[in-house]
Chimera marker file (.cmm) of the C-alpha trace (Angstrom):
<marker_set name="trace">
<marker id="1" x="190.566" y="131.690" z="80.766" r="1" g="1" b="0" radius="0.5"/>
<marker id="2" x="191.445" y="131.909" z="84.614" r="1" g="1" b="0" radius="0.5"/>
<marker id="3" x="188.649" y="132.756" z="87.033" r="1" g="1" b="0" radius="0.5"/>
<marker id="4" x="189.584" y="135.732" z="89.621" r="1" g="1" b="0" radius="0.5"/>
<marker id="5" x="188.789" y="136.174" z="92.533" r="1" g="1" b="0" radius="0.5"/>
<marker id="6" x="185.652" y="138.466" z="92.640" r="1" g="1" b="0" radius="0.5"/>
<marker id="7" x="184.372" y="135.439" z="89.847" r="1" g="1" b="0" radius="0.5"/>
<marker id="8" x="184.958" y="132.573" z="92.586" r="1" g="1" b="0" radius="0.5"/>
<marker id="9" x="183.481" y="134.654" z="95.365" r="1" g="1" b="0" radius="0.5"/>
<marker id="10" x="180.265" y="135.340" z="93.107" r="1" g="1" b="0" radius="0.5"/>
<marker id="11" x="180.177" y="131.621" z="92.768" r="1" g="1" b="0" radius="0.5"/>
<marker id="12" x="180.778" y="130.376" z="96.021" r="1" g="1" b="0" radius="0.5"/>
<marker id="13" x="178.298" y="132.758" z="97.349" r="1" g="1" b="0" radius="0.5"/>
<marker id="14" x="175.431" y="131.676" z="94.731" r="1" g="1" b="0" radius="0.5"/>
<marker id="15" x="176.462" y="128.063" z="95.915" r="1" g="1" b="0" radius="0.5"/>
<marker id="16" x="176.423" y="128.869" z="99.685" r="1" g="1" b="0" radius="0.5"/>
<marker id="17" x="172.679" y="130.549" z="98.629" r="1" g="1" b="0" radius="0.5"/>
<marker id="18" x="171.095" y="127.390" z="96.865" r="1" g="1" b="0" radius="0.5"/>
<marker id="19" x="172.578" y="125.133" z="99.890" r="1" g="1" b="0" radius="0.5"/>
<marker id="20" x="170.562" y="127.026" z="102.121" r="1" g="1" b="0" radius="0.5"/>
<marker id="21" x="167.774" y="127.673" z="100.219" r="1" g="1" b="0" radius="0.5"/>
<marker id="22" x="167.277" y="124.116" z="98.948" r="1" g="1" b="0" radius="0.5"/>
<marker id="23" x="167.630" y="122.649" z="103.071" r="1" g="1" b="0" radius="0.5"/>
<marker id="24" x="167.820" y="125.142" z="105.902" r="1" g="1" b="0" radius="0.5"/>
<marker id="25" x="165.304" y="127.604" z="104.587" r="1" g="1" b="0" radius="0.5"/>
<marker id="26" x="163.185" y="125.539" z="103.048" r="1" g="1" b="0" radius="0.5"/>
<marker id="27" x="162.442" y="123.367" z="105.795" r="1" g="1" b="0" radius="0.5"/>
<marker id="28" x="161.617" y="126.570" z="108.175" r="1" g="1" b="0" radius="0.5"/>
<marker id="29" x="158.886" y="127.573" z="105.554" r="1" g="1" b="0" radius="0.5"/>
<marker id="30" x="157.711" y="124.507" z="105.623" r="1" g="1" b="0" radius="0.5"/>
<marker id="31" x="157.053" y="124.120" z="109.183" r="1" g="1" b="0" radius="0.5"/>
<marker id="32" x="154.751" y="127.617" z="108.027" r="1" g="1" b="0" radius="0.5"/>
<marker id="33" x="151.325" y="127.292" z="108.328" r="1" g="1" b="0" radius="0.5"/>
<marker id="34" x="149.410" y="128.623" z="104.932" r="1" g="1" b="0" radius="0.5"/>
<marker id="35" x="147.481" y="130.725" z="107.898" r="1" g="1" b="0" radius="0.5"/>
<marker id="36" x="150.686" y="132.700" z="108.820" r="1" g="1" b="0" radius="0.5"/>
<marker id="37" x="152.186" y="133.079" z="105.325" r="1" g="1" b="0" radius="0.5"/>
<marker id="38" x="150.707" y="136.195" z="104.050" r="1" g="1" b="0" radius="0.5"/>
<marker id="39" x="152.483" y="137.986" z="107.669" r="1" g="1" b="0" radius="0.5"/>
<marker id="40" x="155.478" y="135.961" z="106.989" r="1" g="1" b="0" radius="0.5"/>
<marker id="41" x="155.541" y="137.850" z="103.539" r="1" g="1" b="0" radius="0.5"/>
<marker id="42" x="154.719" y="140.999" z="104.851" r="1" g="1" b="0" radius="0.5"/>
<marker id="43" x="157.390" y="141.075" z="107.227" r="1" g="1" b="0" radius="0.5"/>
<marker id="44" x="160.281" y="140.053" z="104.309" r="1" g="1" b="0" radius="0.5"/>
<marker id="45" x="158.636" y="142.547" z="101.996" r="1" g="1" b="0" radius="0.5"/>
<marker id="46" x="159.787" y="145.536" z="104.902" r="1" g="1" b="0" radius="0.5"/>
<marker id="47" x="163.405" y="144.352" z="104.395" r="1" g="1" b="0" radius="0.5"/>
<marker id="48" x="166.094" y="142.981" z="107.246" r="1" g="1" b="0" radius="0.5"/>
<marker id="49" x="164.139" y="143.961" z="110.542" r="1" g="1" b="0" radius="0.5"/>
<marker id="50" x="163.352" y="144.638" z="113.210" r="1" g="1" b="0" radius="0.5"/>
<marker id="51" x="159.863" y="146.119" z="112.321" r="1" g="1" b="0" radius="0.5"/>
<marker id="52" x="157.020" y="147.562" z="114.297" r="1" g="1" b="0" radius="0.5"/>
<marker id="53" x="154.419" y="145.109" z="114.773" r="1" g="1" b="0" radius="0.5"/>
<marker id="54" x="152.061" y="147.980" z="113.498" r="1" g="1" b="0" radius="0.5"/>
<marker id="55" x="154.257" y="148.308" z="110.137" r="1" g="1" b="0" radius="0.5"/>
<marker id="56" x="153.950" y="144.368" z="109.154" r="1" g="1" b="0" radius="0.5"/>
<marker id="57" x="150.603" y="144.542" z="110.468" r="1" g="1" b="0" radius="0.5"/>
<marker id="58" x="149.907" y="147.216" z="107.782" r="1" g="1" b="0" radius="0.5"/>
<marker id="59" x="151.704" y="145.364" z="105.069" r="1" g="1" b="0" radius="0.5"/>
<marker id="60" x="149.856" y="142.579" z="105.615" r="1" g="1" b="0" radius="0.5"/>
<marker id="61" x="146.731" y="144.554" z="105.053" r="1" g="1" b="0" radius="0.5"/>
<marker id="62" x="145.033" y="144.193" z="108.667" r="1" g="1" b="0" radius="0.5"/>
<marker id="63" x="145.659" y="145.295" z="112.175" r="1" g="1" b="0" radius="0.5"/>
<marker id="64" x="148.084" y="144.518" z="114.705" r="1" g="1" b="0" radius="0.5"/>
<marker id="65" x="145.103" y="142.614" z="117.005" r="1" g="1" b="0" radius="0.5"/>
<marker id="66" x="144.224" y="140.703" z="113.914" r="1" g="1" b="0" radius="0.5"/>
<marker id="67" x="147.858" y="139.379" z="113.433" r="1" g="1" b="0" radius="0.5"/>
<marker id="68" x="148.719" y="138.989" z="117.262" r="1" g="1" b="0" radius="0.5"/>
<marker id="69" x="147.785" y="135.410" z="117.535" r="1" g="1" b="0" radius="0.5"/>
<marker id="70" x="149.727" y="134.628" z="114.011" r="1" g="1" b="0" radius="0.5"/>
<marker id="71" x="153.052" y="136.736" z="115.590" r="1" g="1" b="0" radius="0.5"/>
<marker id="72" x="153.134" y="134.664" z="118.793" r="1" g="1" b="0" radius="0.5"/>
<marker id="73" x="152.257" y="131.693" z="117.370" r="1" g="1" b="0" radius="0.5"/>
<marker id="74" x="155.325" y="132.420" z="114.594" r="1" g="1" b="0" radius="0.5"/>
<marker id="75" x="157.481" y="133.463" z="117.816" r="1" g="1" b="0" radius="0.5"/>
<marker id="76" x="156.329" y="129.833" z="119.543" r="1" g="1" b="0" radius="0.5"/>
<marker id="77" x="157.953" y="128.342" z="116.012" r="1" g="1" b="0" radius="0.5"/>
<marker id="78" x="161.242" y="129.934" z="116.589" r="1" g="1" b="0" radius="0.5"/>
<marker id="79" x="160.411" y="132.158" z="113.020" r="1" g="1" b="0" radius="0.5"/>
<marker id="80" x="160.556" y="135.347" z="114.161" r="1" g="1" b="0" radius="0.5"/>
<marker id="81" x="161.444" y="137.033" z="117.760" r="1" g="1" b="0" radius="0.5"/>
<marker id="82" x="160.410" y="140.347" z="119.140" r="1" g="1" b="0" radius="0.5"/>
<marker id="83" x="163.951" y="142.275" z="119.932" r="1" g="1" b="0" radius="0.5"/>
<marker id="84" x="162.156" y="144.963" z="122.196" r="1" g="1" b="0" radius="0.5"/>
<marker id="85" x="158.175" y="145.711" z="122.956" r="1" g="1" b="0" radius="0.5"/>
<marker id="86" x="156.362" y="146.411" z="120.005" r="1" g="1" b="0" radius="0.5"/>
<marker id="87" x="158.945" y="144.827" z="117.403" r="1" g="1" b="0" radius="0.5"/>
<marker id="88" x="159.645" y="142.244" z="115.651" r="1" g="1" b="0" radius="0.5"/>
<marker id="89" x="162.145" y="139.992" z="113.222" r="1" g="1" b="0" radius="0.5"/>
<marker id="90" x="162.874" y="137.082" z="111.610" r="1" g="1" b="0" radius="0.5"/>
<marker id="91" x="164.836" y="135.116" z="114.013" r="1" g="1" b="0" radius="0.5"/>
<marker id="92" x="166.790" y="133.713" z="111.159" r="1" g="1" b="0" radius="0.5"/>
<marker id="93" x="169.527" y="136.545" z="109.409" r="1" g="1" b="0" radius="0.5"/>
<marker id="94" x="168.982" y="136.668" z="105.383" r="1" g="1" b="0" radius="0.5"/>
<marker id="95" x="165.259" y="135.136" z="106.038" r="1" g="1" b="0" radius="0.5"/>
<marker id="96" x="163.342" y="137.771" z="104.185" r="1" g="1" b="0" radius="0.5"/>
<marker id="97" x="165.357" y="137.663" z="101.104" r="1" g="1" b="0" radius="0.5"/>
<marker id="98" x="164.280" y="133.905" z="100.969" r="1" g="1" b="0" radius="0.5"/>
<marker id="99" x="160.717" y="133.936" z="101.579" r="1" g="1" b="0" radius="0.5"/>
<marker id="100" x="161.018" y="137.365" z="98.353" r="1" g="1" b="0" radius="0.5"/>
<marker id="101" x="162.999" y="134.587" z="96.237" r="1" g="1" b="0" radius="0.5"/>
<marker id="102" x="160.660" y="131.352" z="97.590" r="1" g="1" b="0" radius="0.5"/>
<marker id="103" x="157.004" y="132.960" z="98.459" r="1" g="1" b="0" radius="0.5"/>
<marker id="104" x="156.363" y="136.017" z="96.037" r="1" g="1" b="0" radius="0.5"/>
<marker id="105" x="153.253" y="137.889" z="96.560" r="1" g="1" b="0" radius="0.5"/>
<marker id="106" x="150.163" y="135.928" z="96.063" r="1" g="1" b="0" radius="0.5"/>
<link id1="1" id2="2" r="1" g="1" b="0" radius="0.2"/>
<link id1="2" id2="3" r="1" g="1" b="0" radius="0.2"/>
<link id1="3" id2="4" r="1" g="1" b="0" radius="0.2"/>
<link id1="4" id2="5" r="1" g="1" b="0" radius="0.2"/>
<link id1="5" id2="6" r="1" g="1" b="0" radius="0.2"/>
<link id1="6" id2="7" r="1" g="1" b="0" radius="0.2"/>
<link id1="7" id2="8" r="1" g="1" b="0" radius="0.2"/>
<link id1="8" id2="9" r="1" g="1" b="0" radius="0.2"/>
<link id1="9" id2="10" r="1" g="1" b="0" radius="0.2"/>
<link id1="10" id2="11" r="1" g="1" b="0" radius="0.2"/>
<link id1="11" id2="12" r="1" g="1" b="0" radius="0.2"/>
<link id1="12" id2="13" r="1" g="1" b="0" radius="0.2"/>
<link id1="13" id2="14" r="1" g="1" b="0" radius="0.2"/>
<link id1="14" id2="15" r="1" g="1" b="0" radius="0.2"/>
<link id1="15" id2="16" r="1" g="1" b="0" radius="0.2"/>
<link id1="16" id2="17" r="1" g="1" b="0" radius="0.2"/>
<link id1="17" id2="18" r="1" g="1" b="0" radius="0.2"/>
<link id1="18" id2="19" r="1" g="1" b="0" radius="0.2"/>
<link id1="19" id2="20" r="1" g="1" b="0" radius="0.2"/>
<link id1="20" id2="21" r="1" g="1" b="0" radius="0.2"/>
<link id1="21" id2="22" r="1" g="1" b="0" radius="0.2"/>
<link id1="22" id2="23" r="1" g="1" b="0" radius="0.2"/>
<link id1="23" id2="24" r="1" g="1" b="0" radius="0.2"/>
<link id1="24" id2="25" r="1" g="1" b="0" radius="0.2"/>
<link id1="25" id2="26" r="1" g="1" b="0" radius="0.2"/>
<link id1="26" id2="27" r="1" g="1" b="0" radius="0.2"/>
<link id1="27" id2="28" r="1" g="1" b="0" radius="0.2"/>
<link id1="28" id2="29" r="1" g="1" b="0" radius="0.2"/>
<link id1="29" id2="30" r="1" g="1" b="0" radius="0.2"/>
<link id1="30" id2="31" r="1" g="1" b="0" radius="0.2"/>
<link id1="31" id2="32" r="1" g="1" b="0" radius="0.2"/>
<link id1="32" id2="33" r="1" g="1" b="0" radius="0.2"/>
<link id1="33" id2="34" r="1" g="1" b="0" radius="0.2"/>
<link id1="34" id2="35" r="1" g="1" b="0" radius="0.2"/>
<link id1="35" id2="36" r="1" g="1" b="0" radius="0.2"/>
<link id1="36" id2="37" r="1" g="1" b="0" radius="0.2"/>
<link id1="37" id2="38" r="1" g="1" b="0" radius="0.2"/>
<link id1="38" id2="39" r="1" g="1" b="0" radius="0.2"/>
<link id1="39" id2="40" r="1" g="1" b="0" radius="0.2"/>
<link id1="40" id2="41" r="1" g="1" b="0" radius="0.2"/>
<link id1="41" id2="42" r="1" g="1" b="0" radius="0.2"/>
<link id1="42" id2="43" r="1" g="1" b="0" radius="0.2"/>
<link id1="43" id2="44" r="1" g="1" b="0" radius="0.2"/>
<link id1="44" id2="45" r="1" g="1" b="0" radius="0.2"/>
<link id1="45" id2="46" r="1" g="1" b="0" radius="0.2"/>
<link id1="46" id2="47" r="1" g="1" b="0" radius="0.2"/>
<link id1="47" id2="48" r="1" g="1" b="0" radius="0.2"/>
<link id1="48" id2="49" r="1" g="1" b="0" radius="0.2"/>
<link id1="49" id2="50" r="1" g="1" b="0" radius="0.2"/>
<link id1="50" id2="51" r="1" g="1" b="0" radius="0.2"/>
<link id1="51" id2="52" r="1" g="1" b="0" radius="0.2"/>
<link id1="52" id2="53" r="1" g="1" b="0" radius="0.2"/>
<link id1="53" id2="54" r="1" g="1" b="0" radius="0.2"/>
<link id1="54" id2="55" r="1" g="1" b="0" radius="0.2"/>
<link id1="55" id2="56" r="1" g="1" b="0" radius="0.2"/>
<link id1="56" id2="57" r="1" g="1" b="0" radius="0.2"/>
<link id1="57" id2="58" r="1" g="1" b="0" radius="0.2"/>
<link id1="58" id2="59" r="1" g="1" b="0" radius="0.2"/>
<link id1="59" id2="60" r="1" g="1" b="0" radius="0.2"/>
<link id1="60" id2="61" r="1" g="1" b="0" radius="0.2"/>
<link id1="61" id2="62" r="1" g="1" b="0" radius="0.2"/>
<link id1="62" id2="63" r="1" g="1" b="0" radius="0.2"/>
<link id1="63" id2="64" r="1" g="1" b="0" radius="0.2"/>
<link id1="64" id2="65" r="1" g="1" b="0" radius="0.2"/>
<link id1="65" id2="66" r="1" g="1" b="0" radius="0.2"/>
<link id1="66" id2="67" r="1" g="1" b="0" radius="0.2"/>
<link id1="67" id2="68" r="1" g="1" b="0" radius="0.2"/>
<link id1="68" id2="69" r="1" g="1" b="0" radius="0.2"/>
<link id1="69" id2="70" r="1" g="1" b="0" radius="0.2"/>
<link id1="70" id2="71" r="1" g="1" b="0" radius="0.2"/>
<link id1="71" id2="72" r="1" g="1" b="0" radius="0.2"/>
<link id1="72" id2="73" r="1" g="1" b="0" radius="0.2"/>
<link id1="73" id2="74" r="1" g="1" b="0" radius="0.2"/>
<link id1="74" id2="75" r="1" g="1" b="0" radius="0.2"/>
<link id1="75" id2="76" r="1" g="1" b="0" radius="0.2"/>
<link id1="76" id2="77" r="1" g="1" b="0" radius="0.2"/>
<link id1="77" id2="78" r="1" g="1" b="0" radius="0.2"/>
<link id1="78" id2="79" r="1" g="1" b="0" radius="0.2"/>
<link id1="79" id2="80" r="1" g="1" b="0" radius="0.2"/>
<link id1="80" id2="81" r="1" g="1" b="0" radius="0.2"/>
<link id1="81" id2="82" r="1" g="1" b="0" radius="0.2"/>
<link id1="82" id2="83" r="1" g="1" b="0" radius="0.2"/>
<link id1="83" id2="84" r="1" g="1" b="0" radius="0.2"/>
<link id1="84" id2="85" r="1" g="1" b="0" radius="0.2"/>
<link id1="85" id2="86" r="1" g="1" b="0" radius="0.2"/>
<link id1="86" id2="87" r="1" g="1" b="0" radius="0.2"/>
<link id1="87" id2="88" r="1" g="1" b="0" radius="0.2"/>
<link id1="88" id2="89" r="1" g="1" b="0" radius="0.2"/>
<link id1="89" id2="90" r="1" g="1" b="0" radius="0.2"/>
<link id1="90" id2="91" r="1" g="1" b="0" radius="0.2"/>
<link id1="91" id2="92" r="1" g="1" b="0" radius="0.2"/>
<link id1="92" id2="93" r="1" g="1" b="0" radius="0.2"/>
<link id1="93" id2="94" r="1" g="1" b="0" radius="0.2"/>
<link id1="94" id2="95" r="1" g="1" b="0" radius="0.2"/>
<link id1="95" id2="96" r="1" g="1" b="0" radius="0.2"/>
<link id1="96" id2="97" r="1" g="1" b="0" radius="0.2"/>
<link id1="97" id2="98" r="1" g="1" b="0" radius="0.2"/>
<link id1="98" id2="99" r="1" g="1" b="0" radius="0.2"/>
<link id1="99" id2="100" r="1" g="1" b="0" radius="0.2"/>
<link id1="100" id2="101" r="1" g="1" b="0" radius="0.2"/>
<link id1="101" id2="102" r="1" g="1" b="0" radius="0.2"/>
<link id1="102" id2="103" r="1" g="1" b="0" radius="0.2"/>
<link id1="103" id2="104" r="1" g="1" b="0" radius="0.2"/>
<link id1="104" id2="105" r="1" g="1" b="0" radius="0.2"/>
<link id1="105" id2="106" r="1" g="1" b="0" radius="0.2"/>
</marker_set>
């Protein structure tokens, strides 16, 4: 049975996935502190970004004072980056699919 096309695109992307799954993203979650994971999953659960600091803030079930420290220390790490006043995004593209797949809610 020969594969098509579509089959050996579907496979090379599910390849390309675990590659960077298993190294590049892995090793930027590690570099997480446990203190900055539950904004870290807030901001993937709103989807590709940019967000309002006031949106993840809510998602992450506090205010946006009580998460400013954990955003600039995130934007320090090179995790995330605020596009414009008031917003922000993972600095990394297809980031927040990989903390849904590697850090589900707790």
């Amino acid at each position: 049975m020969a594969i098509d096309e579509a089959q050996m695109l579907d496979r090379g992307a599910f390849a390309a996935e675990h590659a960077l799954d298993a190294s590049f993203f892995a090793a930027r979650v590690a570099r997480i502190p446990t203190s900055e994971v539950d904004y870290v999953r807030a901001l993937a659960s709103l989807g590709p970004g940019p967000h309002r600091s006031g949106d993840v803030a809510a998602a992450a079930g506090r205010s946006t004072s009580q998460v400013s420290a954990i955003r600039d220390r995130l934007i320090d790490e090179g995790v995330v980056y605020s596009p414009r006043y008031g917003w922000i995004e993972f600095a990394i593209p297809h980031f927040d699919a990989f903390v849904g797949r590697a850090l589900p809610p707790a």
